[in-house]
C-alpha positions, 0 to 999 in steps of 0.5 A: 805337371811335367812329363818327368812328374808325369812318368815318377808319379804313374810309376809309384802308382805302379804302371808301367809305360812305353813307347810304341810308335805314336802310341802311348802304352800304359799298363798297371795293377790297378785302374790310375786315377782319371786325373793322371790319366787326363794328365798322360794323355794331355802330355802324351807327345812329351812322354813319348819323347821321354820314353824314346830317349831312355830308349837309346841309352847306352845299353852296355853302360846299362848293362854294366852298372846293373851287373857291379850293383848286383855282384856288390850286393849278392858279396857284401849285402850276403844276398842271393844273386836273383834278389841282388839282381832285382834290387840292382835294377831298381836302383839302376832303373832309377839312376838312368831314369829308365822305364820300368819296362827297360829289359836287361836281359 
């Protein structure tokens, strides 16, 4: 499995990862199966360098993107301007492809 596959099937699992130097962060609400952990930790080098490049995205374009999602949903999907924030950033998280981690504040 690649590590893009990796990083979607460990998301929909709910774990979040993350870059810290050489080492690979995982965090998630429930124990992952020990066949995806063999696989993270398999790949780790690719996944690293996978989480480091959504790492230098450009955050203003980020940003920016985000906030046109949010204020579009918050008029005309008549939502609450935290709940339109939290859909925008999922979507947003997915059309960069960026980590659950990434903060936009």
């Amino acid at each position: 499995m690649s590590a893009a596959a990796l990083l979607t099937e460990a998301r929909r699992l709910g774990a979040c990862l993350a870059a810290n130097g050489a080492r690979l962060l995982v965090e998630a609400p429930a124990p992952l199966p020990d066949v995806l952990v063999a696989e993270l930790r398999a790949h780790k080098c690719e996944l690293l360098a996978l989480l480091r490049r959504a790492n230098e995205v450009d955050r203003d374009a980020v940003a920016e993107w985000w906030q046109e999602r949010a204020a579009i949903m918050e008029h005309d999907g008549d939502l609450s301007r935290e709940e339109a924030e939290r859909q925008a950033a999922v979507r947003t998280l997915a059309y960069f492809g960026l980590p659950t981690s990434y903060r936009f504040h």
